[in-house]
Residue, then its C-alpha position, 0 to 999 in steps of 0.5 A: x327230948x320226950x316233949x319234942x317226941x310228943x310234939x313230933x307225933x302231935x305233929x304227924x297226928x295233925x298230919x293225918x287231918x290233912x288228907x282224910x275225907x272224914x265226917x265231922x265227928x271224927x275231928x272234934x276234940x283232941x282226945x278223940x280226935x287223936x285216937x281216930x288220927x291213929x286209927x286212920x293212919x294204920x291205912x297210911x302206914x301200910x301204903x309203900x312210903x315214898x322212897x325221899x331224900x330230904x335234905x336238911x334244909x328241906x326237913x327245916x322247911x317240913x318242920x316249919x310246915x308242919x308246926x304251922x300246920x299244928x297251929x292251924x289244928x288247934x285253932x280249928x280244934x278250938x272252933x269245933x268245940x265252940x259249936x259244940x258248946x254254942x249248940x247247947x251240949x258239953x264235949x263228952x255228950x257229943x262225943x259219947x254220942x259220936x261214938x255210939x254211932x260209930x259203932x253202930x248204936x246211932x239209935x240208942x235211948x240213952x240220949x235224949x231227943x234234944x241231945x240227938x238234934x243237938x249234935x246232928x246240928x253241931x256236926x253239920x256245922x262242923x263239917x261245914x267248917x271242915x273244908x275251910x280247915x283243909x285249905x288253911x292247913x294247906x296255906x299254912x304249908x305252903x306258906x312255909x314254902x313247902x308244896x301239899x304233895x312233897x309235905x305229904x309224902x315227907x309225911x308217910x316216909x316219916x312214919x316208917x323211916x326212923x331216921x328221917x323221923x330223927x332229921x325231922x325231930x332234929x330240925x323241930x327242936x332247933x326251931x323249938x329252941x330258936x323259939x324260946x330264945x327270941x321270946x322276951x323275957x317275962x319281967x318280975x315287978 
């Protein structure tokens, strides 16, 4: 039950990516990227949520949209740390850096003149990459069968209806399950 909580609100975070017209720094790593999902959902989460009726069959589609979208993010999520690394710094330099201007210290002296050129280059690059992370996220929803809008709207309702949070949660760990059992079994030899 905790694991399938954690993978719903891993979910819903992977959610947040979707709609945010961010700039690449702010999608990097997981736990960056997580915080800075949180923080932009406290925005969503003040909107009016969409008042749905979401069948169970629709929130098995939502549910499959949304481990699909998952999937896209992670391999995304792989992507940008490779450019990070291909570019020469280490994932706590660029994040470091990501976050000194964030909060306004972009020209700190505490990173090097290389360093700087260095993530200014991965974060083009990232950003770059960014759109085509939108539009397979987007294929992979309606892929599952569901359209952007209805997945997105589900998506706020869910933030602020806990029971539709337990119908969604319900249709995952059924998947989940489904899952497990059609992997074959490991042998021993």
């Amino acid at each position: 039950m905790t694991n399938t909580l954690k993978y719903l609100s891993t979910i819903l975070l992977a959610i947040a990516l979707i709609g945010c017209q961010n700039n690449g720094s702010d999608d990097t790593t997981g736990q960056k990227s997580q915080q800075q999902q949180r923080n932009q959902m406290g925005p969503m989460q003040q909107q009016q949520a969409p008042d749905v009726d979401v069948s169970d069959e629709e929130a098995a589609t939502f549910a499959d949209a949304a481990m699909n979208a998952q999937q896209v993010q992670m391999q995304a999520q792989k992507k940008m740390m490779g450019i990070i690394q291909e570019e020469g710094l280490n994932i706590q330099t660029y994040q470091k850096i990501a976050q000194s201007q964030q909060m306004g210290q972009g020209d700190s002296t505490q990173f090097s003149e290389d360093q700087m050129k260095k993530f200014d280059a991965a974060t083009s690059s990232i950003q770059e990459l960014q759109a085509e992370i939108r539009d397979s996220v987007t294929k992979a929803i309606e892929d599952a069968g569901m359209d952007m809008q209805r997945f997105q709207d589900i998506s706020r309702a869910a933030q602020q209806d806990s029971a539709l949070q337990m119908q969604i949660q319900k249709q995952i760990q059924e998947q989940m399950g489904g899952q497990m059992q059609q992997a074959p079994p490991s042998s021993q030899n």
